[in-house]
N, CA, C and O of each residue as an XYZ file, in Angstrom:
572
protein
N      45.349    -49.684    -43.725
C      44.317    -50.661    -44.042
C      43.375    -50.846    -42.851
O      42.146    -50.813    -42.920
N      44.228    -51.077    -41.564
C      43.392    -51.078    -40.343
C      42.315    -49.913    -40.416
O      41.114    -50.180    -40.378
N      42.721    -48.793    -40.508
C      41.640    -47.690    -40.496
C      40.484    -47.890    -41.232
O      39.495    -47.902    -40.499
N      40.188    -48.081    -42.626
C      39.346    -48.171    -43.172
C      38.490    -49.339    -42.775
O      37.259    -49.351    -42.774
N      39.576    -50.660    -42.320
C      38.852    -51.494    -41.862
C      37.532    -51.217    -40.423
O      36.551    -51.874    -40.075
N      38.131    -49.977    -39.936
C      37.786    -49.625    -38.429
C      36.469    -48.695    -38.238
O      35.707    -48.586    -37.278
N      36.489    -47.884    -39.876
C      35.833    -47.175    -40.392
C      34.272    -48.184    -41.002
O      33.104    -48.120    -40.616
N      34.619    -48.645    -41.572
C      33.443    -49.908    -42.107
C      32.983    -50.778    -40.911
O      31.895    -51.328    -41.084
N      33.748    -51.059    -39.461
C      33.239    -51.909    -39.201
C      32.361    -51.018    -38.115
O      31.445    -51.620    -37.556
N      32.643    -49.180    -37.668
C      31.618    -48.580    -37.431
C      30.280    -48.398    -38.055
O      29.198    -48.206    -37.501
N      30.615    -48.513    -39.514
C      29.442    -48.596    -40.339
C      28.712    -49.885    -40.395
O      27.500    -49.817    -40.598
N      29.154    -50.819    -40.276
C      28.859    -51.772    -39.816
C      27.642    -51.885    -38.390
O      26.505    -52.337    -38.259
N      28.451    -51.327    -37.670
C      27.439    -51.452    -36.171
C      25.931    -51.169    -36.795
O      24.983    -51.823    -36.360
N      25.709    -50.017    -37.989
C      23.966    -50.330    -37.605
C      23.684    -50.665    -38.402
O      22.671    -50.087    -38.796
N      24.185    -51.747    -39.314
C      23.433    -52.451    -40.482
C      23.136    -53.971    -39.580
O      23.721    -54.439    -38.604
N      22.240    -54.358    -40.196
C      21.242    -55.412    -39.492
C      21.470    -56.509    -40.384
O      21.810    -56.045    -41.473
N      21.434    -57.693    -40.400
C      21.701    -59.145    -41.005
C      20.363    -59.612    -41.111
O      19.872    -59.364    -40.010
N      19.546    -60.121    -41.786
C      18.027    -60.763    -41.604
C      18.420    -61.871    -41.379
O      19.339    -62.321    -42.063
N      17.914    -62.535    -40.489
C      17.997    -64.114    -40.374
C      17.009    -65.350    -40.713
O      15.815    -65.251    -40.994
N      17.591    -66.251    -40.644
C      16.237    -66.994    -41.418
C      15.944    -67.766    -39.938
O      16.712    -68.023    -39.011
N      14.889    -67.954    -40.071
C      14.158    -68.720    -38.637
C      13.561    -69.911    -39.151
O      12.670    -70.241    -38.368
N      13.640    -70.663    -40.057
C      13.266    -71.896    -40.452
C      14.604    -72.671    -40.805
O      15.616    -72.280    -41.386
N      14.104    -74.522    -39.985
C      15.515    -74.957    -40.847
C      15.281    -75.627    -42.021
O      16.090    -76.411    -42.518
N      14.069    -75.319    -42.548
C      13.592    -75.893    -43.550
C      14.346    -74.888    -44.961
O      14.359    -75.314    -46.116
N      14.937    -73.504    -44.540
C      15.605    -72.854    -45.665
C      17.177    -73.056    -45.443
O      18.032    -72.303    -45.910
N      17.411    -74.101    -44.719
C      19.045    -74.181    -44.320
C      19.339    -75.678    -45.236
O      19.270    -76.811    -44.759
N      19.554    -75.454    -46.145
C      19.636    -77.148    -46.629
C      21.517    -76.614    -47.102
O      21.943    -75.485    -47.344
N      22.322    -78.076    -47.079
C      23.384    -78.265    -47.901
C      23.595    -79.783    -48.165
O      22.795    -80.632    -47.772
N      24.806    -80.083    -48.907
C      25.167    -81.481    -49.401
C      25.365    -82.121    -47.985
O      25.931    -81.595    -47.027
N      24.718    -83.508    -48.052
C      25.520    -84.556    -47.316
C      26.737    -84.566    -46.921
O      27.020    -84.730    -45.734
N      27.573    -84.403    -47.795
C      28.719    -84.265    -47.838
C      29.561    -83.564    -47.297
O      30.785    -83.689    -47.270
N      28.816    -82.711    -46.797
C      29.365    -81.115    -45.825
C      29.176    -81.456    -44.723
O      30.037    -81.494    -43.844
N      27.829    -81.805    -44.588
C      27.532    -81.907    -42.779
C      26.571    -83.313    -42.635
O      25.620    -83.477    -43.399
N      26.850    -84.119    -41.780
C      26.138    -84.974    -41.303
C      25.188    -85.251    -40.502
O      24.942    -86.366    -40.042
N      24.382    -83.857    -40.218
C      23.660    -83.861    -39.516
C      22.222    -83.401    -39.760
O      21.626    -82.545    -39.107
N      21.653    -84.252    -41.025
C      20.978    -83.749    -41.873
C      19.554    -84.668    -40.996
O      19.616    -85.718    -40.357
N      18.075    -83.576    -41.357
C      17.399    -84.153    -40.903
C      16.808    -85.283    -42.381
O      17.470    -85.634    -43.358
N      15.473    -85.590    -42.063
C      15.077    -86.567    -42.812
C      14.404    -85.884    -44.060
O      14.016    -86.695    -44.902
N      14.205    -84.674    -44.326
C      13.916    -83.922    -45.241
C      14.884    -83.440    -45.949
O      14.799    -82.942    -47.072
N      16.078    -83.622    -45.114
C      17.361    -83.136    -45.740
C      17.808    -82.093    -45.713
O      18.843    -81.883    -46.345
N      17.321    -81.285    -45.130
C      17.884    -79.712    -44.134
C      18.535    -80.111    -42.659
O      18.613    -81.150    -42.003
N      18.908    -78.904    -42.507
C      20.061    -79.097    -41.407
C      19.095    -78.439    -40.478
O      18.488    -77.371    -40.551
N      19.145    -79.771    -39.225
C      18.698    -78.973    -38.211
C      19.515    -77.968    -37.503
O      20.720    -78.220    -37.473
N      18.958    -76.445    -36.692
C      19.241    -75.973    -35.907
C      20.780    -76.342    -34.994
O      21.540    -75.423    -34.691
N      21.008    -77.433    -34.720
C      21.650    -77.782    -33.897
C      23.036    -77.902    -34.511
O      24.102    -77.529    -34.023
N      22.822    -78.463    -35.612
C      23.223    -78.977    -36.731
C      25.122    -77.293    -36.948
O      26.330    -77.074    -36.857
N      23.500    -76.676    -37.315
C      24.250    -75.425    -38.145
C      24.948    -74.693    -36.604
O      25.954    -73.985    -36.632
N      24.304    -74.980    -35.519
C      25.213    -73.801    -34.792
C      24.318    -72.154    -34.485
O      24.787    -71.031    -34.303
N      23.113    -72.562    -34.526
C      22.495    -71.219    -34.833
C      22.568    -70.503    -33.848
O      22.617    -69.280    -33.979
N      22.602    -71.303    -32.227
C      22.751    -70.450    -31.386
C      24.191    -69.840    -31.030
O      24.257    -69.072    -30.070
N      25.393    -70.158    -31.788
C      26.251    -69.280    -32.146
C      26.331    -67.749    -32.317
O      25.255    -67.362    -32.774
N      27.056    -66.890    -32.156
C      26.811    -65.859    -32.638
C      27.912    -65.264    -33.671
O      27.877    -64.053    -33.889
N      28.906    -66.082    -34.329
C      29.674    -65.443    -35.225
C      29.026    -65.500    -36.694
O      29.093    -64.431    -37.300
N      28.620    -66.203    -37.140
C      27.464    -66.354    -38.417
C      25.902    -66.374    -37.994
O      25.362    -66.983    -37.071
N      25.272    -65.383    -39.114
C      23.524    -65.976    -38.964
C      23.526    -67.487    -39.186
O      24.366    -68.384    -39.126
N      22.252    -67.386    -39.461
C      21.919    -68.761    -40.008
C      21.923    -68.545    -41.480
O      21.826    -69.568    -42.158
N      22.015    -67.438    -42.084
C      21.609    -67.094    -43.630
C      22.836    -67.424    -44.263
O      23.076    -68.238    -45.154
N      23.945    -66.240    -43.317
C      25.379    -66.542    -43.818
C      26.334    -68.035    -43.898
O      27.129    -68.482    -44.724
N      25.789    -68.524    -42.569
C      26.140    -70.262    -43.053
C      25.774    -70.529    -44.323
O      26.488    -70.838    -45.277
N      24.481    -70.370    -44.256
C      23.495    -71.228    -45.830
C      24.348    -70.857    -46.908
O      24.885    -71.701    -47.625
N      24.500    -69.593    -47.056
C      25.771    -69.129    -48.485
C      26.843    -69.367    -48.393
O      27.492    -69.219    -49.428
N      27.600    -69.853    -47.137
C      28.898    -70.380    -47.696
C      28.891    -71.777    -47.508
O      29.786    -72.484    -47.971
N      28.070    -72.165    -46.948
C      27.897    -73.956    -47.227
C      27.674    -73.940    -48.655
O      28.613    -74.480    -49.240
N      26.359    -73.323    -49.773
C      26.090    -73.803    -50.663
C      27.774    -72.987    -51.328
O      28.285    -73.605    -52.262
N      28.249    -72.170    -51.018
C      29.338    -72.369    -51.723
C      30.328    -72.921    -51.747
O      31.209    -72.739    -52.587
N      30.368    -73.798    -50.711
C      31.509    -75.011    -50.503
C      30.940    -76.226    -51.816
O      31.475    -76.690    -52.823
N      29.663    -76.389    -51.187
C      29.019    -77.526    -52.017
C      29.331    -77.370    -53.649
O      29.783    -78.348    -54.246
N      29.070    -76.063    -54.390
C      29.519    -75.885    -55.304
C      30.654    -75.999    -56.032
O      30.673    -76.161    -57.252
N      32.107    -75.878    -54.948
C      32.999    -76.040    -55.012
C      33.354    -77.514    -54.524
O      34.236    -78.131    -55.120
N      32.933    -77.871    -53.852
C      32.744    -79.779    -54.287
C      32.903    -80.491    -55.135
O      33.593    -81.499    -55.286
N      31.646    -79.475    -56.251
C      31.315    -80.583    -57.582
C      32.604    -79.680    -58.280
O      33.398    -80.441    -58.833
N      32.846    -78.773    -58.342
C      34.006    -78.516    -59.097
C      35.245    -79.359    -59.024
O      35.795    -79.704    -60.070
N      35.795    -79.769    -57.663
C      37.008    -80.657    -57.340
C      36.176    -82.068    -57.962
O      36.771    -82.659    -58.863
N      35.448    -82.372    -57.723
C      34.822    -83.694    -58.346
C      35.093    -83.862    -59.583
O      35.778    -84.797    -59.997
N      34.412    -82.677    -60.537
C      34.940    -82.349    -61.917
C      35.647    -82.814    -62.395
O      35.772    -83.670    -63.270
N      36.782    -81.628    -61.182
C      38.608    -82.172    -61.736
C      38.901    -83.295    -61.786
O      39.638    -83.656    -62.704
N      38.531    -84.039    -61.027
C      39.194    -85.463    -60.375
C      38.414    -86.142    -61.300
O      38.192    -87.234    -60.778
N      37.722    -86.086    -62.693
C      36.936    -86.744    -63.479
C      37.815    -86.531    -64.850
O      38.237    -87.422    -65.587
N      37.992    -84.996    -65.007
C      38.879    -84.813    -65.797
C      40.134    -84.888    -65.623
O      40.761    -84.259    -66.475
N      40.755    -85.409    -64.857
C      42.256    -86.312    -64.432
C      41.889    -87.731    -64.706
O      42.727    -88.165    -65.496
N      41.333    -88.312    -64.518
C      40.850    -89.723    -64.651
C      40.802    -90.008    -66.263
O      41.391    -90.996    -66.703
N      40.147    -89.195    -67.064
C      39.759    -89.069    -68.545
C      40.939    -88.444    -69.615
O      40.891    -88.507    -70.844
N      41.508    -88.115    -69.174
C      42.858    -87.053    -69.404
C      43.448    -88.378    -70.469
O      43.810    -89.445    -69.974
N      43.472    -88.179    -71.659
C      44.123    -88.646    -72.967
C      45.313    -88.260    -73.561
O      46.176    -89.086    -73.857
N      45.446    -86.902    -73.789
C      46.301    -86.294    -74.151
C      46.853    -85.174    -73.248
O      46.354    -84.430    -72.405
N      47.588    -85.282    -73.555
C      48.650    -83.689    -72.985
C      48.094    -82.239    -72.778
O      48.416    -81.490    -71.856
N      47.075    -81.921    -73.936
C      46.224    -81.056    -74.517
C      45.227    -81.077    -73.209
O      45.009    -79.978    -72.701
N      44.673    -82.098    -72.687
C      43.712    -81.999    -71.958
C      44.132    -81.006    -70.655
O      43.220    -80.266    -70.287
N      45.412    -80.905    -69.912
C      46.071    -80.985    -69.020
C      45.666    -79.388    -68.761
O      45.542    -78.986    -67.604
N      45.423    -78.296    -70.159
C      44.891    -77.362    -69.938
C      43.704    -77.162    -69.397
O      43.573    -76.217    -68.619
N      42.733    -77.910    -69.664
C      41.417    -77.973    -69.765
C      41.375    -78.155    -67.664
O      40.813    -77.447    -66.828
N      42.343    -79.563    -67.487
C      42.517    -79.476    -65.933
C      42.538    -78.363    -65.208
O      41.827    -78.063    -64.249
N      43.707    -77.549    -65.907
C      44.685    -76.372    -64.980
C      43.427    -75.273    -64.820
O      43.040    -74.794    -63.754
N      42.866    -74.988    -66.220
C      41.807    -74.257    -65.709
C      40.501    -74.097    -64.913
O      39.908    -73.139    -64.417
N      40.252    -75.674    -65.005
C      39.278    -76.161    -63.641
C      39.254    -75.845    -61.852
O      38.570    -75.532    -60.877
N      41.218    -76.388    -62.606
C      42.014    -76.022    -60.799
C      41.913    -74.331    -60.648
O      41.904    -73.708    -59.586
N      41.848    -73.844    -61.852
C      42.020    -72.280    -60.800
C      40.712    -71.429    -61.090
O      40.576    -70.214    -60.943
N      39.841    -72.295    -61.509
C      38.261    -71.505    -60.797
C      37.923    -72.122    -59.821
O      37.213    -71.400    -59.122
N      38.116    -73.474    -59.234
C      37.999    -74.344    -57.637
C      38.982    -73.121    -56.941
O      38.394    -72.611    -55.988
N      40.152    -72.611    -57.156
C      41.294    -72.407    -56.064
C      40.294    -70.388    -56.140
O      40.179    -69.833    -55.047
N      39.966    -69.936    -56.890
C      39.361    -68.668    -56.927
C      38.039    -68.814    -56.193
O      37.768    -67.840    -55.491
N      37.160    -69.795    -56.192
C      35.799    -69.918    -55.643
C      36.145    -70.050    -53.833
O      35.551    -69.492    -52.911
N      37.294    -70.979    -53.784
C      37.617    -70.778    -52.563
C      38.049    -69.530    -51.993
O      37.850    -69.120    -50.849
N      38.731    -68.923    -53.040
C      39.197    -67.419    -52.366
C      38.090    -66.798    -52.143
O      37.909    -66.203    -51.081
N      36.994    -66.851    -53.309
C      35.458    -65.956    -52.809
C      35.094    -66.368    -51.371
O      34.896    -65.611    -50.421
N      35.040    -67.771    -51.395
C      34.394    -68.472    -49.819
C      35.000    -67.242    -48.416
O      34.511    -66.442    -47.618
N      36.687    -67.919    -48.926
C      37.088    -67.241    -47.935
C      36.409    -65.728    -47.112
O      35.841    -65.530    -46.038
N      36.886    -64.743    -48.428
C      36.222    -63.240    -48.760
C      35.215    -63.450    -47.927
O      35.321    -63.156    -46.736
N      33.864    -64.103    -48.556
C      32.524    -63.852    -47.783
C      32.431    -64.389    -46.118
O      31.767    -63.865    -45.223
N      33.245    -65.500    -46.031
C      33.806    -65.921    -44.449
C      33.743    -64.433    -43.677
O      32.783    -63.959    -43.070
N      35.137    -63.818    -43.905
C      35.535    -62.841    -43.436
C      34.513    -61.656    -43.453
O      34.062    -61.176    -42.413
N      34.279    -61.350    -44.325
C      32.731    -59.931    -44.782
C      31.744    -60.559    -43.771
O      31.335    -59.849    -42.852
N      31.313    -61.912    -43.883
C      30.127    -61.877    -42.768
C      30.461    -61.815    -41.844
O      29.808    -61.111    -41.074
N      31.621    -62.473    -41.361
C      31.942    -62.180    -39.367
C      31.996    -61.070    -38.947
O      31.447    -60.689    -37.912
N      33.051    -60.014    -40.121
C      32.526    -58.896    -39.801
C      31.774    -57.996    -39.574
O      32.124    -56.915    -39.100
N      30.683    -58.296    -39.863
C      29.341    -57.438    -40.665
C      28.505    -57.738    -39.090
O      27.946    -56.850    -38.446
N      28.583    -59.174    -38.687
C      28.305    -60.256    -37.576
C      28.607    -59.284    -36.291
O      27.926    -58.614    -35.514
N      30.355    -59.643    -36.537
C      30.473    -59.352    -35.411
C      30.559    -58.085    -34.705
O      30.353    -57.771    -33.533
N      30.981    -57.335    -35.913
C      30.370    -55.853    -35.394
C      29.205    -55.093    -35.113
O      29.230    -54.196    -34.270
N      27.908    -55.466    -35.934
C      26.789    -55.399    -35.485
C      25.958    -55.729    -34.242
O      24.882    -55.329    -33.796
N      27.069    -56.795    -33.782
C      26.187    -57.257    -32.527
C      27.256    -56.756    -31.300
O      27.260    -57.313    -30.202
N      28.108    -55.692    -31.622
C      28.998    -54.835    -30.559
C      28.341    -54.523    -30.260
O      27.465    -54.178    -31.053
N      28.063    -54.283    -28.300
C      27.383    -53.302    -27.533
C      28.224    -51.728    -27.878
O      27.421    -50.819    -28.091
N      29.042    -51.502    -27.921
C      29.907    -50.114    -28.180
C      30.652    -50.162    -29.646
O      31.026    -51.148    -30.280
N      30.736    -48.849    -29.951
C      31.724    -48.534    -31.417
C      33.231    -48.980    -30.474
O      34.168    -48.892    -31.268
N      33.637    -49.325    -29.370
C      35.101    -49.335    -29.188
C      34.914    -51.182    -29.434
O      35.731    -51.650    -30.228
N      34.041    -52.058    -28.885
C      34.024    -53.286    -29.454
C      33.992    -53.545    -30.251
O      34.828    -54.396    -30.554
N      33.063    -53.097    -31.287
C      33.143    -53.156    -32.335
C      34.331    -52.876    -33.191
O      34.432    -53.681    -34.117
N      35.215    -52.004    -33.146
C      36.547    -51.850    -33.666
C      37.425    -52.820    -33.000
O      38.102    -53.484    -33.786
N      37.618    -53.120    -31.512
C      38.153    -54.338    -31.628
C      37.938    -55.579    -32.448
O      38.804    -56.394    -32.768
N      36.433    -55.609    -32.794
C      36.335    -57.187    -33.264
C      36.882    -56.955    -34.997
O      37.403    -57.843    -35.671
N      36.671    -55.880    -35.351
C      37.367    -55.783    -36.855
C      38.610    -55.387    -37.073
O      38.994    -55.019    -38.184
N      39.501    -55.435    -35.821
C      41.074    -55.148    -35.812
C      41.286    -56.818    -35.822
O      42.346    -57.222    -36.299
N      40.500    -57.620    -35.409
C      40.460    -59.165    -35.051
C      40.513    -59.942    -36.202
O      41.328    -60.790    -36.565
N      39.363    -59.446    -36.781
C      39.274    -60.275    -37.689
C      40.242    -59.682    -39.021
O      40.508    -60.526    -39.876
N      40.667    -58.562    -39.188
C      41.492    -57.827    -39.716
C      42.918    -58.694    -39.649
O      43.522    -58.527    -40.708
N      43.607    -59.525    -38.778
C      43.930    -59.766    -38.488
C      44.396    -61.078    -39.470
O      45.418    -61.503    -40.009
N      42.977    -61.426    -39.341
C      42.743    -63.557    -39.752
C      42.985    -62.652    -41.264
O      43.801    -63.193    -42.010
N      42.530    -61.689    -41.650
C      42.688    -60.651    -43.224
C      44.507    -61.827    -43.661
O      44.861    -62.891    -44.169
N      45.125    -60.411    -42.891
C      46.415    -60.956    -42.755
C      47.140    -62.156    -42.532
O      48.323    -62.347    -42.814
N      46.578    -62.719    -42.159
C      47.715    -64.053    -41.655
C      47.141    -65.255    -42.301
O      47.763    -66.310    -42.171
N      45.925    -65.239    -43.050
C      45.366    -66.178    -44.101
C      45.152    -65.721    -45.391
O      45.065    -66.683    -46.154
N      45.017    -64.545    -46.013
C      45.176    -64.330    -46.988
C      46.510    -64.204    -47.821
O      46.466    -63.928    -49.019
């Protein structure tokens, strides 16, 4: 598995990430981050941009996919509240396991961008295979 992983994350080194340079295209829920300006985008500071394990783009897609997965647990916790019959209890279970699958996507794209991240911005193909034996790693011990 390592290999292929080692293999992609050479391929990796020359694919390029576009970034967004406005924080006017970085918006998420309140609810995520508190550090919202008065327009309601996240400032710069906010997101971490001068970071280098996520763009600023790749934040934006897994914030709005947290947020999404928000209103889904919200959902649930609406349809637990409303829950009449026994019958309903399905209607729950299946709520719970497109929230518990959306998180597995989150996860997925977590991992795909750091990689993509952090191998691209390797000065050498031997860093670069370290950083995807690394994150190869978080693969394993969280999935």
């Amino acid at each position: 598995m390592q290999e292929s992983i080692l293999q992609g994350a050479e391929a990796a080194v020359a694919m390029t990430v576009p970034a967004v340079t406005t924080t006017a295209e970085l918006t998420a829920p309140q609810s995520l981050i508190g550090a919202e300006t008065a327009t309601g985008s996240i400032s710069s500071a906010a997101l971490g941009t001068t970071g280098t394990a996520l763009t600023a783009l790749q934040k934006k897609d897994l914030l709005n996919r947290l947020a999404r997965i928000e209103g889904q647990l919200r959902g649930v916790q609406k349809l637990i509240v409303t829950a009449e019959v026994p019958a309903d209890c399905a209607g729950i279970a299946q709520q719970m396991a497109a929230a518990r699958k959306a998180m597995d996507r989150a996860f997925t794209t977590l991992l795909t961008s750091a990689l993509i991240t952090q191998t691209g911005t390797a000065k050498t193909t031997t860093e670069a295979a370290e950083r995807a034996v690394h994150l190869a790693g978080l693969l394993d011990k969280f999935a």
